[in-house]
C-alpha positions as CSV (number, residue, x, y, z in Angstrom):
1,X,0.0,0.0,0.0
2,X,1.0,3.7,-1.0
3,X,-1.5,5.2,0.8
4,X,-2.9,4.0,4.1
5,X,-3.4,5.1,8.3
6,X,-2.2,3.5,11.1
7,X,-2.8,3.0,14.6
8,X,-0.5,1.5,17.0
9,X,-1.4,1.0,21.0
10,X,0.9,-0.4,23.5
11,X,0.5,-0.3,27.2
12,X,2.3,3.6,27.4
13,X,1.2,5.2,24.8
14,X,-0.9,5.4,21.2
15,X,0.6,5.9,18.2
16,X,-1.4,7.2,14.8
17,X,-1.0,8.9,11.9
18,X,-1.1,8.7,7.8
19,X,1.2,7.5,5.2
20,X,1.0,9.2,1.5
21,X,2.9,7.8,-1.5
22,X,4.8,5.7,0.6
23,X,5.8,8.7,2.7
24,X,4.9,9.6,6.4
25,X,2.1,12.3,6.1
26,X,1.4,12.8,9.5
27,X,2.2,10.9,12.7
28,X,0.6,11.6,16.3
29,X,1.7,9.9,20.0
30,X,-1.0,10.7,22.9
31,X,0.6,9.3,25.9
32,X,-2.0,7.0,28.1
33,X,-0.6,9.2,31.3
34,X,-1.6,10.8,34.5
35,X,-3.9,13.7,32.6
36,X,-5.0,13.8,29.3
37,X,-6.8,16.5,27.2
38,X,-10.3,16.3,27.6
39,X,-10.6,15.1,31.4
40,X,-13.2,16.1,33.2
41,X,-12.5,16.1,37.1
42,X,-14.8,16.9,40.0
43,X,-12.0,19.3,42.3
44,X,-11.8,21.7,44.9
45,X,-10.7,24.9,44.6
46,X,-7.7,25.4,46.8
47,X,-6.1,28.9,46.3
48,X,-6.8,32.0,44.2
49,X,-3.8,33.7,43.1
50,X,-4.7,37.4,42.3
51,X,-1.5,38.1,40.4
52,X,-1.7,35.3,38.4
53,X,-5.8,36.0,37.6
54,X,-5.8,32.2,38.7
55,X,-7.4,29.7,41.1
56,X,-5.7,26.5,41.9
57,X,-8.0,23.3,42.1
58,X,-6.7,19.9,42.9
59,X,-7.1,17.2,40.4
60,X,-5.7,14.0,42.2
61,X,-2.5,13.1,44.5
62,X,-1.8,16.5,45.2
63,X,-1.3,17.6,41.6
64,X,-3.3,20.9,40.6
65,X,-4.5,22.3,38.0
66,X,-4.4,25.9,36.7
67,X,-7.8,28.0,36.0
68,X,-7.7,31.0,34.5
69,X,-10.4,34.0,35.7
70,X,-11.6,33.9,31.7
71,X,-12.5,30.1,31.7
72,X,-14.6,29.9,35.3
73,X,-18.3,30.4,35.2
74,X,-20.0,32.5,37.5
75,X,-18.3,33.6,41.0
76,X,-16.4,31.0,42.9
77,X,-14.2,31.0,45.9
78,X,-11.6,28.5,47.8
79,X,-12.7,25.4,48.9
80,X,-15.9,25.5,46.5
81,X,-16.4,22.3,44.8
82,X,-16.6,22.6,41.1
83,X,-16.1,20.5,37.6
84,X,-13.3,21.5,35.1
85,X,-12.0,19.8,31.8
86,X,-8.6,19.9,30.8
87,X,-7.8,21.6,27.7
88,X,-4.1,22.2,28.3
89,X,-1.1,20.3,28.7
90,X,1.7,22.0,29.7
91,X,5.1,21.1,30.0
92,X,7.5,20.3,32.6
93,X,5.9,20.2,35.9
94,X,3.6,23.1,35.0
95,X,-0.2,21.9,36.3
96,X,-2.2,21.5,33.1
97,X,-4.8,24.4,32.1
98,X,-8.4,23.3,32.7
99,X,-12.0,25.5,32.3
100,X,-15.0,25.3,33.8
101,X,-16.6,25.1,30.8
102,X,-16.5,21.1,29.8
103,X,-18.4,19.1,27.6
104,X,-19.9,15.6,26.6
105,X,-19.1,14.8,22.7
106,X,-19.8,11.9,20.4
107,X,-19.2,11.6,16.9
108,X,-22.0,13.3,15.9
109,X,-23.0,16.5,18.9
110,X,-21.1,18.3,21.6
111,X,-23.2,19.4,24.9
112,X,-21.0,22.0,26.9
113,X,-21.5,23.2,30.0
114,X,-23.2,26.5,29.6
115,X,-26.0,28.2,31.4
116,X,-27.5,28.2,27.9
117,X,-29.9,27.1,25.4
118,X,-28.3,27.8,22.4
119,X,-28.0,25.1,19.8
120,X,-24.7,25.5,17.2
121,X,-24.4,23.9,13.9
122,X,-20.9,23.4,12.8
123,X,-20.0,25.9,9.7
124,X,-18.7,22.7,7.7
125,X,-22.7,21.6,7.6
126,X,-23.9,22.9,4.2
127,X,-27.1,20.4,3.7
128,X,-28.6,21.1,7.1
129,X,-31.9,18.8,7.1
130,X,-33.0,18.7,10.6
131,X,-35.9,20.1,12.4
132,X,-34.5,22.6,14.8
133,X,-37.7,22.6,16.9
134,X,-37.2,18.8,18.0
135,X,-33.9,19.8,19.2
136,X,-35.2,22.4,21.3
137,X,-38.2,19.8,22.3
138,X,-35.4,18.1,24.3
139,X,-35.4,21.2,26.8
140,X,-31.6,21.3,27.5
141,X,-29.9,24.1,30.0
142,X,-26.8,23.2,28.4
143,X,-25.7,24.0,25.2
144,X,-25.6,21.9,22.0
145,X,-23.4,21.6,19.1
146,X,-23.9,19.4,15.9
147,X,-20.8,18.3,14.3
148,X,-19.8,17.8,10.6
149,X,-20.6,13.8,10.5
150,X,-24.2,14.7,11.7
151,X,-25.0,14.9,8.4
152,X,-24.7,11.1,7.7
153,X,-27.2,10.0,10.3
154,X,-30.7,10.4,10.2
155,X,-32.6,12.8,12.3
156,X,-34.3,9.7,15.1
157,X,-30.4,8.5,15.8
158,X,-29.3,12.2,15.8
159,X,-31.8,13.2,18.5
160,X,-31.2,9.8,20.5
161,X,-27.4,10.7,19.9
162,X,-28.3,14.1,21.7
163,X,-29.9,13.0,24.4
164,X,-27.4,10.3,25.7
165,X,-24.9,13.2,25.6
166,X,-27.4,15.3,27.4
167,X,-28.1,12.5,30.2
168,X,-24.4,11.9,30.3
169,X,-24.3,15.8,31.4
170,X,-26.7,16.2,33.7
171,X,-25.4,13.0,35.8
172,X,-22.2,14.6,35.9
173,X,-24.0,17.9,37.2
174,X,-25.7,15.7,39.4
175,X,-22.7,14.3,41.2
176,X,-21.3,17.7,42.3
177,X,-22.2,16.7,46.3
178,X,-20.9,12.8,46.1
179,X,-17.3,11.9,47.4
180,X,-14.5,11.4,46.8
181,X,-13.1,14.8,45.8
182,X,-10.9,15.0,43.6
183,X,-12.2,12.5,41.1
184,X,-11.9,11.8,37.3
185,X,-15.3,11.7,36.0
186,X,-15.2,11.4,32.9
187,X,-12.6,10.9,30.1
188,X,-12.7,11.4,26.2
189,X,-12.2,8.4,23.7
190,X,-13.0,9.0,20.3
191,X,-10.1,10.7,19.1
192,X,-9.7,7.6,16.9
193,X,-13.0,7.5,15.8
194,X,-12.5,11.1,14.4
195,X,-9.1,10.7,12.7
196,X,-10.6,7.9,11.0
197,X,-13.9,9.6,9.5
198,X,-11.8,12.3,8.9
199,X,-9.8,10.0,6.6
200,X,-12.4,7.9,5.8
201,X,-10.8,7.4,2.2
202,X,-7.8,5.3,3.5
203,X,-7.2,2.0,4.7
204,X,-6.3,1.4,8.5
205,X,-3.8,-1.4,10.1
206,X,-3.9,-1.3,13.7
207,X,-2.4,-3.7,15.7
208,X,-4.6,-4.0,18.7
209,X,-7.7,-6.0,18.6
210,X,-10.4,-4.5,20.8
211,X,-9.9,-1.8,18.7
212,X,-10.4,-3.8,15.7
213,X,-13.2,-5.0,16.8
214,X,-15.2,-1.9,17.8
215,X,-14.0,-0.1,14.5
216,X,-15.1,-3.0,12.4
217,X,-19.2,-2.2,14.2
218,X,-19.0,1.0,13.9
219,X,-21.4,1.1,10.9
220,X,-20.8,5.3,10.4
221,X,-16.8,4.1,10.3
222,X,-16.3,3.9,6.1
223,X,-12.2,2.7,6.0
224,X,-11.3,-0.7,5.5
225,X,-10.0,-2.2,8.8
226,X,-6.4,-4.2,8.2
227,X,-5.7,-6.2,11.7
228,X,-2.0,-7.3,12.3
229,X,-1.1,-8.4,16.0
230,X,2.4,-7.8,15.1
231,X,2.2,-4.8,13.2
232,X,4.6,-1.3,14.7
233,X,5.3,2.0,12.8
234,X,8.8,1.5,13.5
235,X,8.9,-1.4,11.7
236,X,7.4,-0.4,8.9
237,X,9.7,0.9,6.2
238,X,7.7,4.0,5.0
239,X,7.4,5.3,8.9
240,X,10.8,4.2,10.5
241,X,13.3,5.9,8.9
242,X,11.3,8.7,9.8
243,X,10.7,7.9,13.7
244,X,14.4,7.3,13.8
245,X,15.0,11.3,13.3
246,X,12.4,12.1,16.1
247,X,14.6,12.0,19.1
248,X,17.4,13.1,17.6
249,X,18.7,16.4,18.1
250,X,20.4,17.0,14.4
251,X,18.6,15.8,11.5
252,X,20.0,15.5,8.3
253,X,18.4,16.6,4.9
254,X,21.0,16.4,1.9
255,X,23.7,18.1,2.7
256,X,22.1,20.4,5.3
257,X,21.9,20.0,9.1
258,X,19.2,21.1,11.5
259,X,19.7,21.6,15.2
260,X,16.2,21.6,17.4
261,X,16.8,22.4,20.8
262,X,13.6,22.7,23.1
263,X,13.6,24.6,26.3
264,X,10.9,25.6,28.8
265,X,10.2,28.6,27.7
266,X,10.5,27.9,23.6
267,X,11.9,25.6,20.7
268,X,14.9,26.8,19.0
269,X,16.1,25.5,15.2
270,X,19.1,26.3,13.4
271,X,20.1,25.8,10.0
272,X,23.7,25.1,9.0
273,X,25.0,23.8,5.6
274,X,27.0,20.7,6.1
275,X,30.4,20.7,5.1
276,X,33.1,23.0,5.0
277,X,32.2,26.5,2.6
278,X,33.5,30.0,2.2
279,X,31.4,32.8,3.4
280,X,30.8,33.6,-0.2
281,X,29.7,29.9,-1.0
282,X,27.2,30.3,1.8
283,X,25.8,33.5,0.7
284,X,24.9,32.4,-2.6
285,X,23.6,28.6,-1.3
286,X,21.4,29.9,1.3
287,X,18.0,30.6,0.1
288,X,18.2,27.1,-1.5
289,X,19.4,25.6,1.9
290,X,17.0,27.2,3.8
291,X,14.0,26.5,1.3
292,X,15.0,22.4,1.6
293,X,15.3,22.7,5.0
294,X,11.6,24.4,6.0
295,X,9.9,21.7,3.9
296,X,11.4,19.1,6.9
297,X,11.5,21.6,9.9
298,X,7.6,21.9,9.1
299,X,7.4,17.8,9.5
300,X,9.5,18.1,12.4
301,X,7.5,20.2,14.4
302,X,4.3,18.4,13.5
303,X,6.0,14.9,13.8
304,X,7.8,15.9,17.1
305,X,4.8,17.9,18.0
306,X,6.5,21.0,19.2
307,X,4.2,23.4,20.4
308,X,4.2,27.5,21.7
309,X,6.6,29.6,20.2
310,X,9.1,28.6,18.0
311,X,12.4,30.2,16.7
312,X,13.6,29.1,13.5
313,X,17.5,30.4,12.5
314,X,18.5,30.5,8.9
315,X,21.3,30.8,7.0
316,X,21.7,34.7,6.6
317,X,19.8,35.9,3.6
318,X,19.5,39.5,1.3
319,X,16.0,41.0,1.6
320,X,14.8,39.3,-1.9
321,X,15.4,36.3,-0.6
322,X,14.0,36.4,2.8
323,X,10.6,37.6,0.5
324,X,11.0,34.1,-1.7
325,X,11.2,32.0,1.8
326,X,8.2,33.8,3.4
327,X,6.3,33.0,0.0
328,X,7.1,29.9,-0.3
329,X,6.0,29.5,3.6
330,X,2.5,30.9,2.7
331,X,1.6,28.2,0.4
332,X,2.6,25.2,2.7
333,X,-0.3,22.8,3.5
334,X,0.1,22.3,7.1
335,X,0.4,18.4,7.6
336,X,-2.0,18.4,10.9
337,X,-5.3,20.1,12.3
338,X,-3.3,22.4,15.0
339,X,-3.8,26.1,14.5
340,X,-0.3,27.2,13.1
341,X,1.0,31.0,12.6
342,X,3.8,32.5,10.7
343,X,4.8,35.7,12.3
344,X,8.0,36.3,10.1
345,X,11.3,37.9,10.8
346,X,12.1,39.5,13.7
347,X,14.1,43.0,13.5
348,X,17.3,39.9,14.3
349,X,16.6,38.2,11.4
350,X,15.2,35.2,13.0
351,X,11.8,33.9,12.0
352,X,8.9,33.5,14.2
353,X,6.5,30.3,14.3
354,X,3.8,29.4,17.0
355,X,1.7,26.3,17.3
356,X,-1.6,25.3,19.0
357,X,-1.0,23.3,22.1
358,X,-3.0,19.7,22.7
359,X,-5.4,18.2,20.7
């Protein structure tokens, strides 16, 4: 196969992703660890830091959590009890951004918890067909979101799709005075399910065969299903040599090296020709160096999944050329669904890149 998915699970972590043309397209590792994006925890609020505009809340063996002012809802104090969802991982030993405002999602609606009635239709929904008022008929205080696939179901499974979202809700709700406190509630699964309806086009092998085997009844999942007990991306020819760049700190493209150093704060990459050249030599090399080389530092910060603010370094360039790169930067297809921005050069001549944390 040219063009296929995978998904690989061991007991640490999942790996997923998509190969194109016998090429790694996009690759993706959610760790199965401590907290994970889309958590929602029943917690106390243990201290309010004013000049941080922050509460502290414990989510479990004395790890907290940060919450912003901007993402509670209504007025709370220390030692409230309260649900949050966590939206953020940071790194390091930084407690993990969470917001009051969680939600319940399937494949096919979100309910979030909002003191509202308001019912969203996702923009991607062009051949909207169902009745509005039935939605409403469910008499929700929580707000309701229909997502893209919605369209592929039929309006009696939508609104019984609804409601066990809605019901899922209002238990959690319900559970605000119960012990023990701090405790996970309620934890997100179907970030599979997603990447594969996203992809629905593409084959899947996946080694793992519980998955299999809720995939292959999912009767809204469209991808042929490929089972192989003994199947690993790093194994695989079209994904390894790949992988085997990830933890390295140089990576080699032709006869250029790049150097991707992460700190707390940011992630620095610089570019170097390989080799010995003359000043000269390097002057008139370096817009086609440094053209090469953001082609793989792109699949390096997606593959790595480097996150926040990111300095790239390049070989010294005129004016002219610094306008080709920033072109040529424009028209790059992003190889994943984080939100990416190009800030450009700096007044030092190094150029600016930030990428969406989590999912």
């Amino acid at each position: 196969m040219k063009d296929y998915l995978f998904i690989h699970k061991d007991e640490e972590e999942i790996e997923y992703g998509k190969v194109v043309d016998s090429k790694l397209n996009s690759y993706f590792v959610k760790k199965i660890s401590d907290f994970e994006i889309g958590d929602i925890y029943r917690v106390r609020v243990v201290k309010k830091v004013v000049a941080l505009h922050c509460f502290f809340v414990e989510l479990k063996n004395g790890k907290n959590g940060f919450l912003d002012f901007k993402d509670t809802i209504g007025e709370i104090k220390v030692g409230d009890v309260i649900f949050v969802e966590i939206y953020k991982i940071n790194a390091g030993d930084k407690a993990p951004n969470v917001s009051m405002n969680f939600s319940i999602s399937s494949l096919f609606s979100v309910v979030s918890f909002k003191n509202s009635e308001e019912i969203l239709i996702s923009k991607k929904l062009k051949d909207f067909k169902f009745d509005i008022d039935k939605i409403k008929a469910l008499k929700s205080n929580f707000s309701i979101k229909l997502r893209t696939k919605s369209v592929s179901c039929d309006e009696e499974f939508l609104l019984n799709d609804i409601s066990e979202n809605l019901k899922k809700m209002q238990e959690i709700v319900d559970s605000i005075n119960n012990l023990p406190v701090p405790k996970l509630i309620y934890k997100k699964e179907n970030f599979l399910e997603d990447f594969l309806i996203e992809n629905e086009k593409y084959s899947c092998i996946l080694n793992e065969k519980e998955l299999y085997k809720k995939f292959k009844n999912d009767e809204f999942l469209k991808n042929e299903l490929i089972f192989d007990e003994e199947y690993s991306p790093k194994y695989d020819y079209n994904i390894g040599i790949y992988l085997e760049n990830l933890n390295k700190k140089v990576v080699e493209v032709e006869n250029i090296n790049i150097v991707i150093e992460k700190t707390e704060a940011l992630t620095v990459i610089d570019v170097n020709s390989k080799g010995k050249t003359s000043e000269s030599d390097k002057s008139k090399n370096a817009l086609s160096v440094n053209l090469i080389a953001i082609d793989e530092i792109l699949r390096q910060i997606s593959f790595r999944d480097i996150s926040g603010i990111i300095i790239v370094d390049f070989i010294n360039m005129k004016a002219k050329e610094k306008e080709i790169l920033e072109e040529k930067i424009s028209k790059i297809q992003v190889l994943d669904n984080k939100i990416w921005n190009f800030h450009g050069f700096t007044k030092l001549g190094l150029y600016e890149i930030t990428r969406q944390r989590g999912k």
